[in-house]
N, C-alpha and C positions, 0 to 999 in steps of 0.2 A: 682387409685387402683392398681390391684398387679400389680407389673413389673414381666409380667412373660418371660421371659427370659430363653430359655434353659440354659444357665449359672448364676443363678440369682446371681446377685451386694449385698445383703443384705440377711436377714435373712425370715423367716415364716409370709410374707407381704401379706393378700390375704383377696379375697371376694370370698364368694360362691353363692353370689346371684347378682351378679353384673359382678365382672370382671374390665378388662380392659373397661373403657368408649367409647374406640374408636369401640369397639364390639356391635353387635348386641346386643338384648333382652337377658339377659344367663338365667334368672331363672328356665333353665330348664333339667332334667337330660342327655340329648340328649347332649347339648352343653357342658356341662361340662366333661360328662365323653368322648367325640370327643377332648376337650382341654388338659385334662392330658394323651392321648394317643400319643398328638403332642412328647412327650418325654420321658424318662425314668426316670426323673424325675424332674419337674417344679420351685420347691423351696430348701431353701439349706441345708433341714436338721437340719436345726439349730432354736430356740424356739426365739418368738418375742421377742426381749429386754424388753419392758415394760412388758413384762409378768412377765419375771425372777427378774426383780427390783420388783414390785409391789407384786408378791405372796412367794418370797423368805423366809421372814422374817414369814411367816402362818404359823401356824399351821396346817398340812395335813387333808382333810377329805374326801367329796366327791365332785368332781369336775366336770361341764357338760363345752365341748369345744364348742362352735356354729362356723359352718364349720371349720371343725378341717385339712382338706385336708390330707397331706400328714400323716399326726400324728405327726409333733416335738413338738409342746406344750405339745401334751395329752402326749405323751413319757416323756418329761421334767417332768411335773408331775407328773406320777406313779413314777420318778425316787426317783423326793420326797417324797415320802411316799403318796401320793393321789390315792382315787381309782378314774379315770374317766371314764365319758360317754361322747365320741367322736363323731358328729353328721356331717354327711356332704349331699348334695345332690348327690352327684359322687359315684356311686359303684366303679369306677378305683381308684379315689380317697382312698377308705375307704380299699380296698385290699392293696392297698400301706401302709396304716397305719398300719393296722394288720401287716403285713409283717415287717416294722419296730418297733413296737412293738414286735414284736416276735423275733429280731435280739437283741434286747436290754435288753431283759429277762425280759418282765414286761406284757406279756401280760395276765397274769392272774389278772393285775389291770388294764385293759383298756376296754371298754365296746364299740365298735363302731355299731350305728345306722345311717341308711339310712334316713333324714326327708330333703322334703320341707319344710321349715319355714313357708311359706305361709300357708301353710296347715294342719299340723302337730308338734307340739313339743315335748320332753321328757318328760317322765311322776317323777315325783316325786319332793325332796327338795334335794339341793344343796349348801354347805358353801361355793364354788367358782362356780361364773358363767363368763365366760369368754368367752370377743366378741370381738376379733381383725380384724380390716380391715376388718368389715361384712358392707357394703354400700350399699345404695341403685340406685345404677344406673337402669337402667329399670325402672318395677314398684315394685319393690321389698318394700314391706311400712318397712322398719327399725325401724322407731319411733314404734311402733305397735310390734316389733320382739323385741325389745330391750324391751319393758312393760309386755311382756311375760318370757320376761327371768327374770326382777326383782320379777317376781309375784314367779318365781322358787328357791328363794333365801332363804335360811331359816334362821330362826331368827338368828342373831346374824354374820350372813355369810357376803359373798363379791360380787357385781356385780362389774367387770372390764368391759370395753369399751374403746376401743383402735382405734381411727381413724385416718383419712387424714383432715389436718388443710385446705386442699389446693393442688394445681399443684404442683409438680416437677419444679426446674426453667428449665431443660433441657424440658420440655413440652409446650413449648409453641404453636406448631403448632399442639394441642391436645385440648387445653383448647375447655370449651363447656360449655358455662355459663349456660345453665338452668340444672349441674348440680350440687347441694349442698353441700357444703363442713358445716357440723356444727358445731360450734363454744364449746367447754366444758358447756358453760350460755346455749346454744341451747339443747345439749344433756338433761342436768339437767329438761329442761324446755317438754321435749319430753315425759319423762321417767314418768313425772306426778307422782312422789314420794309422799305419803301423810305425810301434817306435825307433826311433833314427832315420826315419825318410821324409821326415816334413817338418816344416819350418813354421811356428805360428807367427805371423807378422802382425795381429793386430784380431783382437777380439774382444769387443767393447758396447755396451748399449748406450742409445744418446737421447736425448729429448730434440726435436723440432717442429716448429710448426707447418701445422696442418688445416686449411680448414674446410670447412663441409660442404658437399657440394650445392646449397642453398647459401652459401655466403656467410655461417655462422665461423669465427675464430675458432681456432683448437691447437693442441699440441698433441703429439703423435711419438709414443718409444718407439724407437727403430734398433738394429743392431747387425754389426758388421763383422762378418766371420775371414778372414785373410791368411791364406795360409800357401805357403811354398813349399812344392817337392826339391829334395835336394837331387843335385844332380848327381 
């Protein structure tokens, strides 16, 4: 999960319910917003790749981020024309969003809300729903958070789902097998789609690099689940 790294190596890589593996239980607003105070800022500003590939080519409408942290995505897309709702556990978090929303002239299209997923989600319908690096490390049930997001998906819209295929090769002395890395077949099989109302656009794992946040090189599975409600 995310490399968080005072100088992060890559772009808007992160879990808001999860974390670093090698961390305690995070689901909690306690630890999160104690983890974005470790710096002045944690990630590098810059929108997940698969985001900008996958939603470029959309047509703008409304848009909900699940753990949106710092705001680069949710900023990426006001930038495109999207109005979104930015949901994080972290109030430090979500001030940092705001704040860069507001540097970037779009905060009158960014909407950020404070929710436990466990407990709480955004009310309404959504033509983009968008879950990068959201993991279940702890007990965080993701399969469950991810069926909740498709359910928020409105006819015709887009559910993204953006994860970790797998370790870092530089992680080895991290790895921690009981915890799950799911496979695109996994996610699909998760999200319990019903048949004839969605559209799979794209379900694929990829190799890219990644490296550690002490500067060592690496390559990193990732895997992108895309999927459309028909309308």
């Amino acid at each position: 999960m995310p490399e968080h790294a005072h100088t992060p190596t890559h772009a808007h890589d992160h879990s808001h319910h999860g974390g670093n593996p090698t961390e305690p239980h995070a689901g909690d607003q306690a630890f999160w917003d104690s983890r974005y105070r470790e710096s002045d800022r944690i990630w590098s500003g810059s929108p997940n790749a698969a985001l900008v590939r996958e939603v470029a080519g959309l047509a703008p409408g409304r848009a909900l981020d699940l753990g949106c942290g710092e705001g680069a995505d949710a900023v990426w897309l006001a930038r495109q024309g999207w109005q979104v709702t930015g949901t994080d556990i972290s109030e430090v978090a979500l001030e940092r969003a705001a704040a860069h929303a507001a540097e970037a002239g779009v905060a009158d299209r960014v909407d950020l809300r404070r929710h436990d997923l466990t407990e709480s989600f955004p009310a309404g319908e959504f033509d983009l729903v968008s879950a990068c690096f959201l993991h279940n490390y702890g007990d965080f049930p993701r399969a469950r958070v991810l069926r909740t997001a498709a359910a928020a998906v409105a006819p015709g819209g887009i559910l993204l789902v953006v994860g970790h295929g797998g370790w870092a090769t530089w992680q080895e002395d991290e790895v921690r097998p009981e915890i799950d890395f799911p496979t695109p077949g996994e996610v699909l099989d998760q999200l319990e789609l019903p048949d004839g109302a969605w559209e799979v656009l794209r379900a694929e794992e990829y190799v890219r690099e990644q490296n550690s946040p002490d500067g060592r090189a690496g390559t990193r599975a990732d895997n992108t689940v895309k999927v459309r409600r028909l309308p």
